[in-house]
Structures are given as C-alpha cells and as structure tokens.
C-alpha positions in Angstrom: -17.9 6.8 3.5 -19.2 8.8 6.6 -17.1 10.8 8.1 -19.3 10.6 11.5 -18.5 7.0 11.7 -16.5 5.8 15.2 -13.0 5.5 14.7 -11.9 5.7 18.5 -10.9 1.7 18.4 -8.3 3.0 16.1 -4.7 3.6 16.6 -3.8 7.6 16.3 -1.8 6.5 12.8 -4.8 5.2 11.6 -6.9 7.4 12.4 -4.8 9.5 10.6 -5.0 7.3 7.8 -8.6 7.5 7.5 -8.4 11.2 7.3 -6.2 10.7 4.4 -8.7 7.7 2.7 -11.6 10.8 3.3 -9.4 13.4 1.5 -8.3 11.3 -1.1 -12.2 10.0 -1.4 -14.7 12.8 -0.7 -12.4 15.8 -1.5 -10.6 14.4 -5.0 -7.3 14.6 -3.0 -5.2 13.0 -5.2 -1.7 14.2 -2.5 -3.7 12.6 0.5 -3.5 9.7 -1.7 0.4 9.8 -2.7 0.8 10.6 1.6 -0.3 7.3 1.6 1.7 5.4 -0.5 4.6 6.9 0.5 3.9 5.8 4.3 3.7 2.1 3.2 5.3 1.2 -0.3 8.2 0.6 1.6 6.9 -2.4 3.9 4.7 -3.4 1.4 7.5 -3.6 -1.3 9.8 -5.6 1.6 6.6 -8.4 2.3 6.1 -8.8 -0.9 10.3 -9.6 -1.8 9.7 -11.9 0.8 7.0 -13.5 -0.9 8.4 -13.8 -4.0 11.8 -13.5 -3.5 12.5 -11.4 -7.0 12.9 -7.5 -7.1 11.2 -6.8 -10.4 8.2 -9.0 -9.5 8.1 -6.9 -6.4 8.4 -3.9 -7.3 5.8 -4.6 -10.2 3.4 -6.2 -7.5 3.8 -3.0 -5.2 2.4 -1.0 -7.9 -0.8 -3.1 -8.5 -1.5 -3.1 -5.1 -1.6 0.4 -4.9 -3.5 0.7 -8.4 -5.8 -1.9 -6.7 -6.6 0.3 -3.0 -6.9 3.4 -5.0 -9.3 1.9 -7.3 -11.0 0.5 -4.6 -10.4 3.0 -1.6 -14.2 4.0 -1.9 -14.7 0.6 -0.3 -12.6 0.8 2.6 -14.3 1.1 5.9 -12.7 1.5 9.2 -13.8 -1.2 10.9 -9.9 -2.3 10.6 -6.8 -0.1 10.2 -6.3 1.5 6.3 -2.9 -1.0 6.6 -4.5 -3.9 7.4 -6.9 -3.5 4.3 -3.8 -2.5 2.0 -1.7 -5.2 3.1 -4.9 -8.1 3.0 -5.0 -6.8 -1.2 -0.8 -6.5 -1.5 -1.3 -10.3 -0.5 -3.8 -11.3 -2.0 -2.4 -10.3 -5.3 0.6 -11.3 -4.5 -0.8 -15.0 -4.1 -2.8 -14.8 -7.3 0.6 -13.9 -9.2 2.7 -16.5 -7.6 -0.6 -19.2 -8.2 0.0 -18.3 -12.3 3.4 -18.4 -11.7 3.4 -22.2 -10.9 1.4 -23.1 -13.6 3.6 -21.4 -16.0 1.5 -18.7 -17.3 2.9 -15.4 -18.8 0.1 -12.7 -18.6 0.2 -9.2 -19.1 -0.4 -7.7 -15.4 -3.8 -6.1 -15.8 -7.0 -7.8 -15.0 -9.8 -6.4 -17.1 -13.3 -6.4 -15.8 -15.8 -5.4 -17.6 -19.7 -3.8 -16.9 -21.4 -7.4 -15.9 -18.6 -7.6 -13.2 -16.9 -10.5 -15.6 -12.6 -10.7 -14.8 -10.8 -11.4 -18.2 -7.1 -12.2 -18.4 -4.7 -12.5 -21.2 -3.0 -15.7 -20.2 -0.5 -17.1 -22.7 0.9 -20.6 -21.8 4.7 -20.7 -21.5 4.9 -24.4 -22.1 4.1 -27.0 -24.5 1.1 -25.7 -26.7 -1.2 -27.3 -29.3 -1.4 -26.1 -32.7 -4.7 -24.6 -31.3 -3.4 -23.3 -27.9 -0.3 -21.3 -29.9 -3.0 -19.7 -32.5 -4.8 -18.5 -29.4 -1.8 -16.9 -28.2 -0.3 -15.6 -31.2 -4.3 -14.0 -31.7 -3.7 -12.7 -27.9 -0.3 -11.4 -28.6 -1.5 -9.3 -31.7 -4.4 -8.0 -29.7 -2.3 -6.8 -27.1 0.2 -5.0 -29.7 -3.3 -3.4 -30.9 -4.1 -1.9 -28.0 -0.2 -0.8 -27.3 0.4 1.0 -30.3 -2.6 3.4 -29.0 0.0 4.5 -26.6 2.1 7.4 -26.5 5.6 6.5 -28.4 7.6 6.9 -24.9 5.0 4.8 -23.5 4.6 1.8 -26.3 8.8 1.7 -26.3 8.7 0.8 -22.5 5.7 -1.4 -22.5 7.4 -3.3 -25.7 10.7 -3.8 -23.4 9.1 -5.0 -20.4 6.5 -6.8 -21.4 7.4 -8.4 -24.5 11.2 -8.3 -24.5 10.9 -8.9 -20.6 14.0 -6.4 -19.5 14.2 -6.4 -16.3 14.1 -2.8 -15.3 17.9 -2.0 -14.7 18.2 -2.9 -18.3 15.6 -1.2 -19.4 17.3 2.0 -17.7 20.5 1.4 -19.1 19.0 1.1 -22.6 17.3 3.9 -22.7 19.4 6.2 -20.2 16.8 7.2 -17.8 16.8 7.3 -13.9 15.8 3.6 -12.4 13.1 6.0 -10.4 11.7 7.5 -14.0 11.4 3.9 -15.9 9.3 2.6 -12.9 7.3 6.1 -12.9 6.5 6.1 -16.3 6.0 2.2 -16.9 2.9 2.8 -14.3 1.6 5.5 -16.0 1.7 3.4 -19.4 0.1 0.3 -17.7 -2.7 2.8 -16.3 -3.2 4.1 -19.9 -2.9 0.4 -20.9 -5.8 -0.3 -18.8 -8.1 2.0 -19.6 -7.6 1.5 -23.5 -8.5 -2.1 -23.0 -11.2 -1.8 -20.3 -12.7 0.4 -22.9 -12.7 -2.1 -25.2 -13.6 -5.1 -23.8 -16.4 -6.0 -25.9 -14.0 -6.4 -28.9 -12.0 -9.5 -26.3 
C-alpha cells in the first residue's frame, strides 16, 4: 500500500481506518490491528446473527472474518471504506458456511490453501454415507486428531470439545470453569495454531 494514495473521497472514520490498515500493515502494528476489530466485531457479530440466526455460528463466523481481513489486509485498497471491504468478506463467508450448511456437511472451519493457490477442505458428510464415503471420513477424522494432538494440552482439550464433541461454548465454559470471554480467546488461538500445523503440512492431505 502507498501511503500517498488519495483518500479525500473518504469519510473522516475511514480515513482513519486506513491509518490503522497502514500501521497494522507497513509498521507490524499488531494494536492498530486489535483498534480495528474492536470498532466493528460488534456490527459484524449482529449481521452475521442475522444471517444465521445461531450465536455460536456467529460468534465462530466473526472470528474467521477477522482471521480472513488480517490475513488479507495487505490487499485492501482504499478505493472503498476498510468497513465495506470487511463487511463484503464477513458475508461472503458467512454465505459459504450457510451454502455447506444446506447440504449437510460438517467441516472443521479452516480452509487450507496451499503454495499452487489450491483451497482444500475437510468435509465430512452428515448424512447417509457409503461404505466408501464413511472410510473417507473416518481417514479424515484421524488426520484431523493427527494434526490436534500437536497442540498444546489446553489447546487440543478445547478443540476436542468444540469440534468433535460440538459443545456449544457456554458448555464448554461450564465444564471447564473458565470466563465465556477466555474459551472464545483461547479457542481462536488454537484454530490459528490449528492452521498453521495443517497449512504446513499440506502435502501429506
């Protein structure tokens, strides 16, 4: 990004914004960042309940979009207002999910894309399988605990209740005795982990 570039057609807020997308960006600002997700989470987090009418699934959807812009922010461009281009991905994801959702597929909620560009998804099929489709998911399922147990014990124990025991995250609080605020904290730090351990194996998929 250039920091010469016009940005008088924005609004002061995002111009402001932008200062915070340069910081984050140019100057390793990982605060300018976290300014920025706490200024929207909240309106994000309320379209996407909206959407799909289900607090976990929001919250949960919040938090990819956000992984999503901050992996991406590099590509953001101000020809349009920071919002605009975090709300257009919150959306977009948000559609993909509830698209899988209709056709009954339970995936674990990273996308891994590896060097040639190439997205691959661990789908498994919720409903009536082949002896062939449930070998491919039980092959999935055990390549997923592979790449879990890599993860720190606090971490594996709360990926292993969301994700494969599906507790919502109230339970998952009340189980373990931790804030609400701390489970959601430290479940996105295990998916980023997550992420990277698989990312960095994708050859072995």
């Amino acid at each position: 990004m250039n920091e010469d570039i016009n940005i008088d057609h924005l609004s002061e807020k995002a111009q402001k914004d932008y200062e915070l997308v340069l910081r984050a960006t140019k100057g390793k600002d990982q605060q300018a960042f976290s300014f920025l997700m706490e200024r929207y989470k909240d309106s994000i987090y309320f379209m996407l309940l909206k959407m799909v009418n289900n607090k976990d699934d929001a919250d949960d959807l919040t938090i990819e979009a956000f992984g999503k812009a901050f992996n991406r922010l590099s590509q953001y461009t101000p020809n349009y207002a920071f919002s605009t281009w975090l709300f257009k991905i919150a959306t977009n994801n948000c559609i993909d999910f509830l698209r899988k959702k209709k056709k009954n597929v339970m995936s674990i909620d990273n996308r891994i894309q590896n060097k040639d560009g190439d997205t691959i998804m661990f789908e498994l099929k919720s409903d009536a399988m082949d002896p062939e489709q449930v070998a491919m998911k039980d092959q999935k399922i055990k390549l997923m605990r592979t790449y879990v147990k890599q993860l720190k014990p606090r971490y594996e124990t709360l990926v292993e209740m969301r994700y494969f025991k599906e507790m919502s995250y109230d339970e998952i609080s009340i189980e373990l005795n931790l804030p609400l605020g701390t489970v959601k904290a430290q479940l996105f730090r295990a998916r980023e982990f997550l992420y990277n351990i698989m990312k960095n194996s994708i050859e072995t998929i």
